[in-house]
N, C-alpha and C positions, 0 to 999 in steps of 0.2 A: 442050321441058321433059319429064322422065323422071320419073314417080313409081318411085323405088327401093323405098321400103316406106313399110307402114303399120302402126299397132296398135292394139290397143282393149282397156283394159286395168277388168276388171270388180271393184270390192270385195266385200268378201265380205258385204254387208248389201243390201239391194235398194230402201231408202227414201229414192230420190232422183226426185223428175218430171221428167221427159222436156222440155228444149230444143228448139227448131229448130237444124238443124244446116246446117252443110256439103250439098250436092247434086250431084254431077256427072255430068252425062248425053254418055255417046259413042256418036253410031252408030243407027240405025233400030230403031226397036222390032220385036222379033221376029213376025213373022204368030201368029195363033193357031192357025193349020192346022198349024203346024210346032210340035211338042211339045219342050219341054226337056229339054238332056241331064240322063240322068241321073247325077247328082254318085260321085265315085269315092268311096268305103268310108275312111272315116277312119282314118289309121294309128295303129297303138297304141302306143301310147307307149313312150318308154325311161326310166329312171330316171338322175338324175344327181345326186352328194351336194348335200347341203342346205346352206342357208345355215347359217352360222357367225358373226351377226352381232355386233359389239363397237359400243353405244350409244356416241355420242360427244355430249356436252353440248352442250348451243347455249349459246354468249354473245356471239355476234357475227349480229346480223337484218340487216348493211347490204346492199345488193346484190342482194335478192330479188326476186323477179318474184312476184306471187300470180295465182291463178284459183280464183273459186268458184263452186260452185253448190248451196244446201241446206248440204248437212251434210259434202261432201265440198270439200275445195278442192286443192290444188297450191302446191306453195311450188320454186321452182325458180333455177339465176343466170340470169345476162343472156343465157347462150348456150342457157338451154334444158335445162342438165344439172340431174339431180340427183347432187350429191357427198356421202358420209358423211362432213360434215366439221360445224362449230362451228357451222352458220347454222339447222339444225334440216332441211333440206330434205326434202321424201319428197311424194309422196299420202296424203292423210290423209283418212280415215273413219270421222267422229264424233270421237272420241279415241283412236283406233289408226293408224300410219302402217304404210298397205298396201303402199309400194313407194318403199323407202330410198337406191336405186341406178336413175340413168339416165344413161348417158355414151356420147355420140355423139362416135367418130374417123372420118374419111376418109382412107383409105392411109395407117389407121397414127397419124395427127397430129390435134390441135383445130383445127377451121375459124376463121377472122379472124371476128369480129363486124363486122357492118354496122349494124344497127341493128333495134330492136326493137318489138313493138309488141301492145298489146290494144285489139280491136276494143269489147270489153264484159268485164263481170265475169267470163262464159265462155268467150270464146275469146281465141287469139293467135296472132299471125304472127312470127317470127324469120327475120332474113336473113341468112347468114352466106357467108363465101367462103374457095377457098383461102389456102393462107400464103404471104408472099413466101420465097423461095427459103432466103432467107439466115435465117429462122425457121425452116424446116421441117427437120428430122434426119433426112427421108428422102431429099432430094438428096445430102447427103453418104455417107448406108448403101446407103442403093441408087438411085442417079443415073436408071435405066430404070424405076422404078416414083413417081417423083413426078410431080406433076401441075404442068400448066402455074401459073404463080399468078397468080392472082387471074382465071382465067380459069373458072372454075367457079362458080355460084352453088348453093347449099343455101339452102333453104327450109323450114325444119318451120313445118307448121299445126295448131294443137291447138284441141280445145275439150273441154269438159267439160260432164256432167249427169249418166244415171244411172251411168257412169264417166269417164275418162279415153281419149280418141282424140288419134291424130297422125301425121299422114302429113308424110314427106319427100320432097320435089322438088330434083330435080338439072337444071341447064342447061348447056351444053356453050357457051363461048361461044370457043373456041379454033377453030382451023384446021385442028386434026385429031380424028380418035379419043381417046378418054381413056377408059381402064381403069379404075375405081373402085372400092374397095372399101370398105361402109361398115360399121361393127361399131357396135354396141350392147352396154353392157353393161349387166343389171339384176339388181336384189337386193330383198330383203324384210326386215324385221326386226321387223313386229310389235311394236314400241316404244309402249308408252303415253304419252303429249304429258305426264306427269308423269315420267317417266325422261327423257323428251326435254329436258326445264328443267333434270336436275340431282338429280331424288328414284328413287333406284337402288331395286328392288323386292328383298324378299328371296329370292324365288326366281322363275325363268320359268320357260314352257312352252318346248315344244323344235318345230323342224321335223321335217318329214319329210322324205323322198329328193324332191326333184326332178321332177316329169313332165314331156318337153317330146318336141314331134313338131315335124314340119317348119313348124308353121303355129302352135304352142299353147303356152302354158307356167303351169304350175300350182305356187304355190307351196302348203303346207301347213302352216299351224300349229296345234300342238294346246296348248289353253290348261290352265291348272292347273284348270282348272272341267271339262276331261273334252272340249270342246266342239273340233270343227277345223274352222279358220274360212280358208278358203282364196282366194286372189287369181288369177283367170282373165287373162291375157297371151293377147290371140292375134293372128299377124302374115300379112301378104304371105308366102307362103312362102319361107324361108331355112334355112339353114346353123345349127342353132341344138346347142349343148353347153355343157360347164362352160369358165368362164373359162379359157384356159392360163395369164395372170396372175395368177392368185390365189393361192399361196403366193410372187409374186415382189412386190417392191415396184414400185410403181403400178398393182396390181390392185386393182378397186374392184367389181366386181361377180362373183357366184358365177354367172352364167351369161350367154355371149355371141350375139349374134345376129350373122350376119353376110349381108351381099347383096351380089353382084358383075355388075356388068356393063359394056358396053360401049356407052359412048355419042357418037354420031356427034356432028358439029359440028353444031350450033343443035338438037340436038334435046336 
């Protein structure tokens, strides 16, 4: 099993208590005679255009998956995405959705649903794998870069409290090496849960540019009240810039994360 990545994604309000989470311990505890490295100097950021969000009405809730905790919850489909489409989906804080966009491909394609699952009102497990052959558009586009099917398991684990967490595991269960590449794409829209039913505001506030480093992403919104109220993203380090699909159709999010590696059989 290969953790690919992970993220933890902070609302811009701080009034959520603290869950038991997730714990995972690899490896001897360091001596205390042996002092710890010291951490390398945070990269500074780049700027990358802002979101461009267009609210899309919910009138269709079927299909949803929920996680709450407090005042924050998650609304998301069965595979774990969020899509800006009719069902309302995002992270929502209080009555602001802090993160409108999350869509996980692997080489390119949606993973096959296996099945899904919440352990409590905070967390969840999704099982997903790849697609058979004759599904997948990367067998025929590029024959060398698909993956064995169904020979891959994906796992995202999520929980929630004072934000949003979710790491992805990868397992190799083919016979050879398998090259993965896994993208993420994410957005913001800052959407009041009354524009989200259907009551359109007369005017909004606007983003700003983009900040994102190899490890962080920051989105900005400055409300009509003066105030910018901002959404902290930060990952596994990756490959992280503005969507290249986003003035093309089937672009969904204003900015992609992407992790590649290479993973041996059974690991």
């Amino acid at each position: 099993m290969t953790t690919i990545g992970s993220m933890a994604i902070s609302p811009p309000a701080g009034h959520h208590d603290p869950v038991p989470q997730p714990v995972g311990v690899q490896g001897a505890e360091p001596s205390l005679a042996t002092p710890p490295a010291k951490p390398a100097p945070p990269a500074e950021p780049t700027l990358i255009p802002p979101p461009a969000p267009t609210i899309t009405v919910a009138t269709d809730l079927g299909g949803v998956g929920v996680l709450k905790h407090g005042n924050l919850y998650l609304l998301s489909d069965a595979f774990g995405d969020i899509h800006p489409d009719t069902r309302g989906l995002g992270l929502y804080d209080l009555d602001t959705r802090v993160l409108s966009c999350a869509v996980l491909r692997v080489n390119g394609v949606r993973p096959t649903l296996l099945r899904g699952h919440v352990g409590a009102n905070h967390t969840g497990s999704i099982q997903l794998t790849t697609p058979e052959r004759w599904r997948d558009p990367v067998t025929k586009q590029e024959p060398a870069a698909a993956l064995s099917p169904r020979a891959i398991s994906i796992a995202r684990h999520r929980w929630i409290s004072e934000g949003l967490a979710e790491r992805v595991e990868i397992t190799n269960f083919s016979g050879r090496s398998q090259e993965v590449v896994v993208d993420l794409e994410l957005d913001a829209d800052a959407a009041d849960i009354f524009e989200v039913r259907g009551y359109p505001r007369e005017a909004r506030g606007w983003f700003e540019p983009t900040e994102v480093t190899d490890r962080r992403i920051t989105f900005a919104y400055v409300g009509r009240d003066g105030l910018v109220r901002r959404t902290h993203i930060t990952l596994t380090p990756a490959e992280i810039g503005p969507s290249p699909e986003r003035d093309e159709s089937g672009g969904e999010g204003s900015v992609r994360v992407r992790w590649r590696r290479d993973i041996e059989p059974g690991a």
